[in-house]
PDB file of N, CA, C and O in Angstrom, chain B, residues numbered from 101:
ATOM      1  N   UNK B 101       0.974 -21.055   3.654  1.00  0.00           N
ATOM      2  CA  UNK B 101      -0.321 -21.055   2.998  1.00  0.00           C
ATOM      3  C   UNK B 101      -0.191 -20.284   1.691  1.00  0.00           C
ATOM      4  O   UNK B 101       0.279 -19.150   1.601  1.00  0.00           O
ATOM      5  N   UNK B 102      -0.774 -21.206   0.439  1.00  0.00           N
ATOM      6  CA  UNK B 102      -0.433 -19.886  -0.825  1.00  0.00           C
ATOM      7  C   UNK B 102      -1.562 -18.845  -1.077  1.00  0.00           C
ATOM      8  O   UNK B 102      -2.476 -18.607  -0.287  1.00  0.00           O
ATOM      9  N   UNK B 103      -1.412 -18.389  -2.022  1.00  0.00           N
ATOM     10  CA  UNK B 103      -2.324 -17.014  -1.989  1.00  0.00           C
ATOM     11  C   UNK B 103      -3.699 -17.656  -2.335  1.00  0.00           C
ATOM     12  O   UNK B 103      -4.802 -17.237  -1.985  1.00  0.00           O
ATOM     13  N   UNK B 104      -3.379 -18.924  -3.205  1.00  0.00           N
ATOM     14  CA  UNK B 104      -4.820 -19.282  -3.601  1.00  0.00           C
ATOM     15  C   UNK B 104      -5.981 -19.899  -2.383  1.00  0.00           C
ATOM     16  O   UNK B 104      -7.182 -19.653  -2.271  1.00  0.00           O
ATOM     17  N   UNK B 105      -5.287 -20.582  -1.744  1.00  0.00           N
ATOM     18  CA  UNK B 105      -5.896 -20.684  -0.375  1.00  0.00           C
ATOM     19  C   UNK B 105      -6.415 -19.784   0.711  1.00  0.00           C
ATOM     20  O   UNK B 105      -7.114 -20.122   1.667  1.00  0.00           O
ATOM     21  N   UNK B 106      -5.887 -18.376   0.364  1.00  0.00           N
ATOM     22  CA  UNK B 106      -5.738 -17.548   1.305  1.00  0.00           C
ATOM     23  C   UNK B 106      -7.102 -16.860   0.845  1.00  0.00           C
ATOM     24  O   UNK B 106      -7.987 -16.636   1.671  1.00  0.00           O
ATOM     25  N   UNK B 107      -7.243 -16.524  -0.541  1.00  0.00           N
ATOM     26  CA  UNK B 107      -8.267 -15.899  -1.341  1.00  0.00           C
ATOM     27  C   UNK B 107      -9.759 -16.755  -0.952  1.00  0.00           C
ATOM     28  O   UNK B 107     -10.798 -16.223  -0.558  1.00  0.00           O
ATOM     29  N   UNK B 108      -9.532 -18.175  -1.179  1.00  0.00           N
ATOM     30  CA  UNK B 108     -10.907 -19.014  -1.341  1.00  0.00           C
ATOM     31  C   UNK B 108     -11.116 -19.019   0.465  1.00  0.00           C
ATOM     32  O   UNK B 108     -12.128 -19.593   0.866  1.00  0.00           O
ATOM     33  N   UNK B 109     -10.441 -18.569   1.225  1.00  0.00           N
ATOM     34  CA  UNK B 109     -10.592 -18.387   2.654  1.00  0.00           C
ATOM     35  C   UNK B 109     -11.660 -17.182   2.494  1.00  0.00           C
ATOM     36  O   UNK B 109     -12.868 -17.377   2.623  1.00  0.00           O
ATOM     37  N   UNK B 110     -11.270 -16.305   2.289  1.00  0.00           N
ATOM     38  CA  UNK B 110     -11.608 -14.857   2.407  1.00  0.00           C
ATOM     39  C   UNK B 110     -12.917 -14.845   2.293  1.00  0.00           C
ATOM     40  O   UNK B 110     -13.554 -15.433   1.420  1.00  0.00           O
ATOM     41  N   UNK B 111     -13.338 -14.210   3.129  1.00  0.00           N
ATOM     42  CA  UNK B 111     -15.045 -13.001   2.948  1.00  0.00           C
ATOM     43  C   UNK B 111     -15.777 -12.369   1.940  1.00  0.00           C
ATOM     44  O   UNK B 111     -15.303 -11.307   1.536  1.00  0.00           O
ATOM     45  N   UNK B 112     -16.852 -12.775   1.419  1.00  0.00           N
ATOM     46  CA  UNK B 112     -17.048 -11.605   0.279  1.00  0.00           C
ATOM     47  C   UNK B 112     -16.459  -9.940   0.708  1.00  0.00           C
ATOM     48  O   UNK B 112     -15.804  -9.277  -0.096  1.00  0.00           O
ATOM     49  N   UNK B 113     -16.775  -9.502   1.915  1.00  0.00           N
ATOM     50  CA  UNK B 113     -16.245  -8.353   2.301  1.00  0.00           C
ATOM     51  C   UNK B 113     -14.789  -7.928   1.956  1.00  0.00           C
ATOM     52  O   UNK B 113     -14.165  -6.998   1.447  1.00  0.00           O
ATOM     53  N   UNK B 114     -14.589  -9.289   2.593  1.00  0.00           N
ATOM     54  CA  UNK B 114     -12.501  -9.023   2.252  1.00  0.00           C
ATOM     55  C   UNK B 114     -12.031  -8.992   1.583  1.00  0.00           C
ATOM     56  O   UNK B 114     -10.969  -8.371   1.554  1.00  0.00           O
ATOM     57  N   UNK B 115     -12.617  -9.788   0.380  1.00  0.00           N
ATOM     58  CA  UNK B 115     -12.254 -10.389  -0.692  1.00  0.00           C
ATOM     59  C   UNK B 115     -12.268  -8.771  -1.219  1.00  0.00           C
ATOM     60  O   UNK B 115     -11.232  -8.426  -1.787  1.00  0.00           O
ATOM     61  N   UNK B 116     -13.455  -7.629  -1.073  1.00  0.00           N
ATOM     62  CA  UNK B 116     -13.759  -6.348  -1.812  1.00  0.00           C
ATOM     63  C   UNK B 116     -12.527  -5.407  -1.185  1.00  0.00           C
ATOM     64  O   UNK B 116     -11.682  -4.675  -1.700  1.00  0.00           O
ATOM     65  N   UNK B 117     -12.798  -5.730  -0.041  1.00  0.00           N
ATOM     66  CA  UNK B 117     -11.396  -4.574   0.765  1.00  0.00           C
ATOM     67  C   UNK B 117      -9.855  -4.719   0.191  1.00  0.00           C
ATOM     68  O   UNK B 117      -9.151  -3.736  -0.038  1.00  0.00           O
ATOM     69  N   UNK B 118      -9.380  -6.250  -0.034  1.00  0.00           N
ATOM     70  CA  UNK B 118      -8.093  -6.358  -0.536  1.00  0.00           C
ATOM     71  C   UNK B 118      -8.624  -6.322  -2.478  1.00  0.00           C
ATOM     72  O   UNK B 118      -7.639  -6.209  -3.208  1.00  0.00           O
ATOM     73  N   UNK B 119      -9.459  -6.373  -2.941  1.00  0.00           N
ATOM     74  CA  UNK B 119      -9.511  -5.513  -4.418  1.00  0.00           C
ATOM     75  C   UNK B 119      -9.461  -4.485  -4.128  1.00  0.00           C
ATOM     76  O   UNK B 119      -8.714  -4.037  -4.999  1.00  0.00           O
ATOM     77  N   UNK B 120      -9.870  -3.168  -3.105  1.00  0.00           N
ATOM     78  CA  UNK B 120      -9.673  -1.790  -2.957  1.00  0.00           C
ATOM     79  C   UNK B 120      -8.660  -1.700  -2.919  1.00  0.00           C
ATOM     80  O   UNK B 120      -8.131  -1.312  -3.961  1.00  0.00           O
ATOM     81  N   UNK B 121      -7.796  -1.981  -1.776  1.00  0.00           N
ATOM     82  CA  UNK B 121      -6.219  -1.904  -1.510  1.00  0.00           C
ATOM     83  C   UNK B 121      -5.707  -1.875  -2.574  1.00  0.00           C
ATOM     84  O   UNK B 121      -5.223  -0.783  -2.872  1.00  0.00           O
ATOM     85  N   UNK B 122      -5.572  -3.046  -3.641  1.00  0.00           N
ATOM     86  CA  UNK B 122      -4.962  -3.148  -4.548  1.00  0.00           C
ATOM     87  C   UNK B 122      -5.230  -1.738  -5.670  1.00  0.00           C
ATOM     88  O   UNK B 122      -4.399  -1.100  -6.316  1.00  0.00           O
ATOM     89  N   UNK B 123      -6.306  -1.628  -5.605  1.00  0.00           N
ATOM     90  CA  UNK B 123      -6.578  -0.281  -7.101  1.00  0.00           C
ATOM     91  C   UNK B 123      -5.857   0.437  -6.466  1.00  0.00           C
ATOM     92  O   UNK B 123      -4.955   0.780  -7.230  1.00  0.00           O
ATOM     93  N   UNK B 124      -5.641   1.122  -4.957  1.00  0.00           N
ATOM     94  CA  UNK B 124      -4.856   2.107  -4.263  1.00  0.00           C
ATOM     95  C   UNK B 124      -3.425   1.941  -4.841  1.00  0.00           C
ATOM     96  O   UNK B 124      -2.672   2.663  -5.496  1.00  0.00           O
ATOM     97  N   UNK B 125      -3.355   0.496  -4.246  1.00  0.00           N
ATOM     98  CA  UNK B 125      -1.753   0.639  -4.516  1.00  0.00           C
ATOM     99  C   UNK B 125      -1.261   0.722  -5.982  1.00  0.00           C
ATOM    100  O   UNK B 125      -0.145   1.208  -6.167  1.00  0.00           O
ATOM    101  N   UNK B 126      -1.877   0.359  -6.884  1.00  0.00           N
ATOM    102  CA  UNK B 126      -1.764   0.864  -8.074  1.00  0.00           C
ATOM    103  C   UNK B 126      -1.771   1.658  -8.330  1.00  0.00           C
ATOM    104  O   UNK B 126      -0.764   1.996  -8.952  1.00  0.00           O
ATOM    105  N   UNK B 127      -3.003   2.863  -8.098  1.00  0.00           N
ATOM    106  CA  UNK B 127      -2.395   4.092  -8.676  1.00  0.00           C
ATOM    107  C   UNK B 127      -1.541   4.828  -7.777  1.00  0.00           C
ATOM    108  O   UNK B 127      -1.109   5.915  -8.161  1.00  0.00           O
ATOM    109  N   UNK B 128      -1.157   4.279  -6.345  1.00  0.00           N
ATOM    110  CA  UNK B 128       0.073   4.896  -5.737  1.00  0.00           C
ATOM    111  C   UNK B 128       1.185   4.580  -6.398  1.00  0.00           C
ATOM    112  O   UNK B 128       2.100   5.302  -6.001  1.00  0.00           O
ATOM    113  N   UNK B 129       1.585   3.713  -7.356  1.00  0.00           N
ATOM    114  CA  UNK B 129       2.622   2.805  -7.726  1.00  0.00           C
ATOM    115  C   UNK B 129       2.369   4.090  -9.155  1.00  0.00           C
ATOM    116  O   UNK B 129       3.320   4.862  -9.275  1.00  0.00           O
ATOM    117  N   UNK B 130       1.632   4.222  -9.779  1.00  0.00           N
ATOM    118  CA  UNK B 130       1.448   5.111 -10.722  1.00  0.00           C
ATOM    119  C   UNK B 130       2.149   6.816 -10.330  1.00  0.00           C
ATOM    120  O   UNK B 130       2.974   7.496 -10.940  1.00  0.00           O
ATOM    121  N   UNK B 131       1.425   7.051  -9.123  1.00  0.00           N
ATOM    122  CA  UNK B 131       1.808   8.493  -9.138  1.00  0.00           C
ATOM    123  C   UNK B 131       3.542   8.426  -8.424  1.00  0.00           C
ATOM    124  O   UNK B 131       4.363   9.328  -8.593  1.00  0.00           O
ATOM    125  N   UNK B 132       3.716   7.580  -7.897  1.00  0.00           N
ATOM    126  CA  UNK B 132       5.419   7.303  -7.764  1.00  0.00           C
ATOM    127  C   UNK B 132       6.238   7.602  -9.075  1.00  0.00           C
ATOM    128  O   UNK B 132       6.988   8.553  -9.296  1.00  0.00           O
ATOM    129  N   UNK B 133       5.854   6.409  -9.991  1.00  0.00           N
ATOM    130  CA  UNK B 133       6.512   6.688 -11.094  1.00  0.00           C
ATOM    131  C   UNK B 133       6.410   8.184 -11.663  1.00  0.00           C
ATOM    132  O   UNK B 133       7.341   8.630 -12.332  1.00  0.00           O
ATOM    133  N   UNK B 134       5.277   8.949 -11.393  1.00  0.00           N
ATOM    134  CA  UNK B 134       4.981  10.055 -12.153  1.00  0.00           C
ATOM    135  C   UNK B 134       6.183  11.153 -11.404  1.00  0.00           C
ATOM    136  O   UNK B 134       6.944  11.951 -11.951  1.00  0.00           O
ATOM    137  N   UNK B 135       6.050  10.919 -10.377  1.00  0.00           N
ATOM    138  CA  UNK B 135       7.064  11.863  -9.504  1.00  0.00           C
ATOM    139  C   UNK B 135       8.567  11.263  -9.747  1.00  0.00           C
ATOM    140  O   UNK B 135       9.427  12.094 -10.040  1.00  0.00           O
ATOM    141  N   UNK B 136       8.923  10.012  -9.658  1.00  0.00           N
ATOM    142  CA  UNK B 136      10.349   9.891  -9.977  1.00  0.00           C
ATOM    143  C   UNK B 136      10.486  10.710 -11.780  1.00  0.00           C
ATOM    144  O   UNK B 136      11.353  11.463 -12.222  1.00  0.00           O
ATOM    145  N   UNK B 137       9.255  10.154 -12.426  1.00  0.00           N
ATOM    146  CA  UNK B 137       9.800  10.829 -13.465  1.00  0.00           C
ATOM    147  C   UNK B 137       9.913  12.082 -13.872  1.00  0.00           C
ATOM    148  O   UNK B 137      10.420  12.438 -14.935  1.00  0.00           O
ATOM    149  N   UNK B 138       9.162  13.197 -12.533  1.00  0.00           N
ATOM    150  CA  UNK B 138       9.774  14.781 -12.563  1.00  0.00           C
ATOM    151  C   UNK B 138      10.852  14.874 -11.507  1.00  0.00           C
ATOM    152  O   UNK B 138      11.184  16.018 -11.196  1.00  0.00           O
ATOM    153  N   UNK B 139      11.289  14.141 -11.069  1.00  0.00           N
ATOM    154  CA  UNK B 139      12.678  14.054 -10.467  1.00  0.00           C
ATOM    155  C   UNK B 139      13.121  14.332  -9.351  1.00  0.00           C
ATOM    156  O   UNK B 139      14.093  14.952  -8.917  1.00  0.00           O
ATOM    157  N   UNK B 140      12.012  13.619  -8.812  1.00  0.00           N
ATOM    158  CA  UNK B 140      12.168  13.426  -7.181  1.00  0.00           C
ATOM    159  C   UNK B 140      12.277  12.384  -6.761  1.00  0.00           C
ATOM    160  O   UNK B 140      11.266  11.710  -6.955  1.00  0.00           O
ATOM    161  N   UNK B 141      13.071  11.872  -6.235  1.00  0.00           N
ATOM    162  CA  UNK B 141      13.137   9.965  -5.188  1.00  0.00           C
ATOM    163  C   UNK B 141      11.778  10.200  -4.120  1.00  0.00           C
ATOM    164  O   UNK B 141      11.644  11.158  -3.358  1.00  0.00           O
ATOM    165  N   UNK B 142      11.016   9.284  -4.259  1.00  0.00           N
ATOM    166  CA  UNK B 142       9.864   9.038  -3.393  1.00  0.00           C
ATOM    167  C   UNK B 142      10.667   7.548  -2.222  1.00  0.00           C
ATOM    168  O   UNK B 142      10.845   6.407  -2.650  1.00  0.00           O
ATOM    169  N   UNK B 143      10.870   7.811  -1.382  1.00  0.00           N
ATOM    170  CA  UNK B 143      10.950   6.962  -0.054  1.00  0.00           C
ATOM    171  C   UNK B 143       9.056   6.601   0.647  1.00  0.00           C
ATOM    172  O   UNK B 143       8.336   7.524   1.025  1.00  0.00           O
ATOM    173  N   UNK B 144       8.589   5.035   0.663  1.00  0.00           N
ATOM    174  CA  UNK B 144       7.643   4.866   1.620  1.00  0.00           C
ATOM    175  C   UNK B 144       8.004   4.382   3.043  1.00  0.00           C
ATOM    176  O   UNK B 144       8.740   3.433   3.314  1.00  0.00           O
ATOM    177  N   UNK B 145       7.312   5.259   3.967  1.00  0.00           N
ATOM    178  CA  UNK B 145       7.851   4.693   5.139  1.00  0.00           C
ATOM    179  C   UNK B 145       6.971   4.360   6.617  1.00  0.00           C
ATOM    180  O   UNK B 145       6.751   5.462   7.120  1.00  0.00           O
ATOM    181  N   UNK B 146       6.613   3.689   7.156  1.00  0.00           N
ATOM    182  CA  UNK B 146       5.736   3.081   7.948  1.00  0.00           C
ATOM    183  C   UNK B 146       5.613   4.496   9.021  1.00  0.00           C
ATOM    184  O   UNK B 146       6.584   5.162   9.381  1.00  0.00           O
ATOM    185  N   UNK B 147       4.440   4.704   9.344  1.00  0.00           N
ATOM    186  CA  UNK B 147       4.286   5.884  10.074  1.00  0.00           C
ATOM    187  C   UNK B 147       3.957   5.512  11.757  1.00  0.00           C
ATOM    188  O   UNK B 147       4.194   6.016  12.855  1.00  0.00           O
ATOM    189  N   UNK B 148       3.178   4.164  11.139  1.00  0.00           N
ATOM    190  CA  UNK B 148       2.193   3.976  12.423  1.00  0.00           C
ATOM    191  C   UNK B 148       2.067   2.463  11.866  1.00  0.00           C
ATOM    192  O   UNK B 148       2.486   1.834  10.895  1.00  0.00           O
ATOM    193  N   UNK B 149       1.128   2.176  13.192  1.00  0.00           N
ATOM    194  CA  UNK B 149       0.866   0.635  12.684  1.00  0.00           C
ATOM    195  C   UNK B 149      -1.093   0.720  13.210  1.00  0.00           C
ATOM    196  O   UNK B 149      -1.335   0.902  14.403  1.00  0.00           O
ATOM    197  N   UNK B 150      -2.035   0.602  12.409  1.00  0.00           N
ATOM    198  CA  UNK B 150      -2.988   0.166  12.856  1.00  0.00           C
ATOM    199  C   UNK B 150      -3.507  -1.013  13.367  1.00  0.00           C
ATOM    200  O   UNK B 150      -2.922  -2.050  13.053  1.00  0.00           O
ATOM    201  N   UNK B 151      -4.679  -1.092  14.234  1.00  0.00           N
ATOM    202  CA  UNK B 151      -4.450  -2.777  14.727  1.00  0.00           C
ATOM    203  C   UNK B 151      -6.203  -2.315  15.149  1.00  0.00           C
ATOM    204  O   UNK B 151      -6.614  -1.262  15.638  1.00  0.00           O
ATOM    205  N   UNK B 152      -7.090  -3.759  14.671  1.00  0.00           N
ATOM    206  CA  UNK B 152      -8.590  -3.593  14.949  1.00  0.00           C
ATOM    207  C   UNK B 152      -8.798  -3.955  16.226  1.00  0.00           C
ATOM    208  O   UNK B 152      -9.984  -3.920  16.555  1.00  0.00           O
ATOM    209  N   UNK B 153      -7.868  -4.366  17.236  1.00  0.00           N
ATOM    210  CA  UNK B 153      -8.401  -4.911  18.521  1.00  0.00           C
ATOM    211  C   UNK B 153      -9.231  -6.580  18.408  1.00  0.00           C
ATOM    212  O   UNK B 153      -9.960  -7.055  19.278  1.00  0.00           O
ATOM    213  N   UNK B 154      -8.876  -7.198  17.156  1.00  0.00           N
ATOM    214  CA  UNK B 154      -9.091  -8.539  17.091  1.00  0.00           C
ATOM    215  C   UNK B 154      -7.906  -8.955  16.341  1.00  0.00           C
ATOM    216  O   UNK B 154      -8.009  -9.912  15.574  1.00  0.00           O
ATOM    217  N   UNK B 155      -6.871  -8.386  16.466  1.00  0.00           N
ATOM    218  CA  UNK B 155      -6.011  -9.689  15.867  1.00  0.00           C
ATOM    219  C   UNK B 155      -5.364  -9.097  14.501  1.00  0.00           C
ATOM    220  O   UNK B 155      -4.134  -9.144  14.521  1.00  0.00           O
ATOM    221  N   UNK B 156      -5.841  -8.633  13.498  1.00  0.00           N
ATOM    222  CA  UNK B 156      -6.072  -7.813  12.414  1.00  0.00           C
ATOM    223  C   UNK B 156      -4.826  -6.650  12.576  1.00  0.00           C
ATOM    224  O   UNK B 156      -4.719  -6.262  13.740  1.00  0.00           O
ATOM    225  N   UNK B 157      -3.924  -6.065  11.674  1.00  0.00           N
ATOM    226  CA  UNK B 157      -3.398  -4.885  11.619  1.00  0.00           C
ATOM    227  C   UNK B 157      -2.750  -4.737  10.260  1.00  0.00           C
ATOM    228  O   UNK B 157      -2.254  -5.588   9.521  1.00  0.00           O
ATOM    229  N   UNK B 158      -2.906  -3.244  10.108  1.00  0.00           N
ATOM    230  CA  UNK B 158      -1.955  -2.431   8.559  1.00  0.00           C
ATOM    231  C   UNK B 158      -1.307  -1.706   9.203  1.00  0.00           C
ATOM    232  O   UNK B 158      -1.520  -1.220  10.314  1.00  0.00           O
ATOM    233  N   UNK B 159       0.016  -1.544   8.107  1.00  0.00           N
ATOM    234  CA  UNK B 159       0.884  -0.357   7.919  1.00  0.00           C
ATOM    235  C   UNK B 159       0.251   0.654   7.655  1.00  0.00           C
ATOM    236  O   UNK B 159      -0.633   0.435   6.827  1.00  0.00           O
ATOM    237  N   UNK B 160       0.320   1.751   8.022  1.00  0.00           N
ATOM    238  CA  UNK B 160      -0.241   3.127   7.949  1.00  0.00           C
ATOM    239  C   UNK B 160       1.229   3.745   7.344  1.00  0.00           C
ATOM    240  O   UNK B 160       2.352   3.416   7.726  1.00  0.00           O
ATOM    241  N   UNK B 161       0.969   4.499   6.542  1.00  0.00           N
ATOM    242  CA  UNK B 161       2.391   4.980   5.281  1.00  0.00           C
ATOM    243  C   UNK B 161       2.226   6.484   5.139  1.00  0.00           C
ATOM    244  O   UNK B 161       1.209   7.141   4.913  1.00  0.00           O
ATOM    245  N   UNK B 162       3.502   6.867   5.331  1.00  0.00           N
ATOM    246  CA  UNK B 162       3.617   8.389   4.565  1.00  0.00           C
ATOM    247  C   UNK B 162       5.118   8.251   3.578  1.00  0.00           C
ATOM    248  O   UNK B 162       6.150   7.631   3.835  1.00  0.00           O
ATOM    249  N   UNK B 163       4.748   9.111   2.347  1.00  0.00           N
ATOM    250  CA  UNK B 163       5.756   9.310   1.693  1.00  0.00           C
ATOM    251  C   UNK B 163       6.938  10.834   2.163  1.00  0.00           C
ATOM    252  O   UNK B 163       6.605  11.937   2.597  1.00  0.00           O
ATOM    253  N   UNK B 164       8.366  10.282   1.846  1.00  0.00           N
ATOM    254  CA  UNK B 164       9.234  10.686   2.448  1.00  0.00           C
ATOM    255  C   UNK B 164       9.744  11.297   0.746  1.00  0.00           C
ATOM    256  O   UNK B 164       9.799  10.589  -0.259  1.00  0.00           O
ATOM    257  N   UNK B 165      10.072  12.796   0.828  1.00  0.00           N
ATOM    258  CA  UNK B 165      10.430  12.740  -0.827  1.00  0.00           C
ATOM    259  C   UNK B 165      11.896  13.599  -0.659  1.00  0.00           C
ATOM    260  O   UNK B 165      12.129  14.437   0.213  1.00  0.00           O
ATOM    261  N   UNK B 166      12.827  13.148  -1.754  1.00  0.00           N
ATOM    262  CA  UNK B 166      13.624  13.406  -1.541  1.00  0.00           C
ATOM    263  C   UNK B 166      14.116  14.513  -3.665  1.00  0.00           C
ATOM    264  O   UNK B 166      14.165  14.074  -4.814  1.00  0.00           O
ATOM    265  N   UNK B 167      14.275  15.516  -3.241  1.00  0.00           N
ATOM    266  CA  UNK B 167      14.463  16.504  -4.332  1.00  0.00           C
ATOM    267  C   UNK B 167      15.865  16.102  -5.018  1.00  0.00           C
ATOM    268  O   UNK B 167      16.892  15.961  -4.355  1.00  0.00           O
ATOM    269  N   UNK B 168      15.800  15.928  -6.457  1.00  0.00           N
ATOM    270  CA  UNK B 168      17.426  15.797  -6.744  1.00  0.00           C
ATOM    271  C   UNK B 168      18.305  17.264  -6.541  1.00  0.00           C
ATOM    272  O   UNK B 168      17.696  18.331  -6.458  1.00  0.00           O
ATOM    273  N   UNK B 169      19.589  17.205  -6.480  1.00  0.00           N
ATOM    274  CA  UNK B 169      20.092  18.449  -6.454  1.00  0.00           C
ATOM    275  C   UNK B 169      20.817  18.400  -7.437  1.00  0.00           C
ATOM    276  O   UNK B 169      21.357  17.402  -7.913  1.00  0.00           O
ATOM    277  N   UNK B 170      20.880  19.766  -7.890  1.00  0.00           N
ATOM    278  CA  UNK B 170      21.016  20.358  -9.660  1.00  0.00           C
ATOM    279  C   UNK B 170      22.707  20.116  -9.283  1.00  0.00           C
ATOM    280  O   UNK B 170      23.568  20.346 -10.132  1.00  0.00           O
TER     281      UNK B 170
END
């Protein structure tokens, strides 16, 4: 199924929840770069898995950071 199908599927609701997600992951994608560029490796890594009890589930994420050594 492509994305465009997937979108004109979607919920007004959903349609708002995956625009939220996205601003998130953007400025997570932002403050990554901000931290690699004071010089730390950022690792994301699945912590957990959420699931709504209908079918539905996300990755739940924590960052793993790794310090360069001098």
């Amino acid at each position: 199924m492509s994305d465009e199908a997937n979108k004109s599927s979607l919920e007004d609701n959903q349609e708002m929840a995956v625009r939220q997600l996205a601003n998130a992951l953007h400025r997570l994608n932002d403050a990554v770069i901000k931290a690699v560029n004071n010089g730390v490796t950022v690792e994301l890594m699945r912590a957990s898995r959420y699931h709504n009890e209908e079918g539905a589930w996300g990755d739940m994420m924590v960052p793993i950071i790794h310090k360069q050594k001098d």
